[in-house]
C-alpha positions as CSV (number, residue, x, y, z in Angstrom):
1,X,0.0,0.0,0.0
2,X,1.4,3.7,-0.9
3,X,1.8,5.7,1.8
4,X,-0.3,9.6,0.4
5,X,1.7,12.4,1.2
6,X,0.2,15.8,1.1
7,X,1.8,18.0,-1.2
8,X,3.1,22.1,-0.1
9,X,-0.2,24.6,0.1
10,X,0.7,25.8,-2.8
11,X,0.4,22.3,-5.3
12,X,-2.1,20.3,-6.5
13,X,-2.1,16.2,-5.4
14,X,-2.2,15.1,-9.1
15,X,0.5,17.8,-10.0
16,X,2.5,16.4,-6.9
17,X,2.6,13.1,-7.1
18,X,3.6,13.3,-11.5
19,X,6.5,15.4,-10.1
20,X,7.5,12.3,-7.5
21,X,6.7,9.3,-10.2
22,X,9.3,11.0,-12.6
23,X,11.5,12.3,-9.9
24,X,11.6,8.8,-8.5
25,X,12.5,7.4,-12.4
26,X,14.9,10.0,-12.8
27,X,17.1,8.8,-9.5
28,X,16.5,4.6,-10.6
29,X,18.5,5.8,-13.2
30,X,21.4,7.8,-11.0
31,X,20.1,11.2,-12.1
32,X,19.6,13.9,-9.1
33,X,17.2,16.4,-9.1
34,X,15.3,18.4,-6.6
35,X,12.5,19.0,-8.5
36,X,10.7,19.2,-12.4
37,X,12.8,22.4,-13.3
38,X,15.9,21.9,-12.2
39,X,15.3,18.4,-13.9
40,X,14.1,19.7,-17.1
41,X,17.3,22.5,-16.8
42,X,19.6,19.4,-16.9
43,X,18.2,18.0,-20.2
44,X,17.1,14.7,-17.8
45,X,13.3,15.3,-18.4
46,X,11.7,18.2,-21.5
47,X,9.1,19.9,-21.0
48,X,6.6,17.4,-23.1
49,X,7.4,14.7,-20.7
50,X,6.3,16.4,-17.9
51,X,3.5,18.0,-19.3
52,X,2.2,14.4,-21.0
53,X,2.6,13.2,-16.8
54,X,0.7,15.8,-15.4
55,X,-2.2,15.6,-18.2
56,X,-1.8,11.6,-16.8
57,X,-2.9,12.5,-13.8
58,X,-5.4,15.0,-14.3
59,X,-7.0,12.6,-15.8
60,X,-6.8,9.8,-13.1
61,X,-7.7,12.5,-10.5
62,X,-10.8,13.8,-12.8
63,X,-9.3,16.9,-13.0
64,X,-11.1,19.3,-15.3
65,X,-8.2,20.3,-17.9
66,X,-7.2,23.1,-19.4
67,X,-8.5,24.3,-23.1
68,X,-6.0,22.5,-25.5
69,X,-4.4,24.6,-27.8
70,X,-3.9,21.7,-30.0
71,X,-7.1,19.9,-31.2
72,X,-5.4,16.7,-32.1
73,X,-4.3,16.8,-28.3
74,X,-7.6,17.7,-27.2
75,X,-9.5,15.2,-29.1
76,X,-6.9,12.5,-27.6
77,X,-7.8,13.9,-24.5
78,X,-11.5,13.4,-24.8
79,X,-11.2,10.3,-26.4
80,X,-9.3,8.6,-23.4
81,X,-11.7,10.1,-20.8
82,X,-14.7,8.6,-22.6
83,X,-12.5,5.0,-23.1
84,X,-12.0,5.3,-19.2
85,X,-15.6,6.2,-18.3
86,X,-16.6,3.2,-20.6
87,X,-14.6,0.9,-18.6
């Protein structure tokens, strides 16, 4: 069973624990960072990976997302919501 930490004031859980997945993944493979920017500074993570995490877990935590400047994203988007609601 996972222990559920609760993230600083100023975070969201589902934006929280992304950060600690890919944190934790970036130290399995002996890379040190404190947090998402200093990792993405290093060249260990870009910015796509850890936006494509954190739309991950909006999605798991039902969090409403944010107008998708992209349509093909968007409709990706929708389509895996509706997959998960059918499931």
């Amino acid at each position: 069973m996972t222990r559920q930490v609760k993230p600083p004031a100023h975070v969201s859980q589902h934006a929280y624990e992304a950060a600690q997945v890919l944190l934790q993944a970036l130290r399995a493979r002996g890379k040190q960072a404190e947090n998402i920017d200093e990792a993405i500074q290093k060249g260990y993570l870009t910015d796509l990976d850890w936006c494509r995490a954190l739309q991950e877990y909006r999605e798991l935590y039902g969090v409403v997302s944010i107008t998708y400047a992209d349509p093909v994203a968007a409709q990706e988007s929708r389509s895996r919501a509706k997959r998960k609601g059918a499931a």
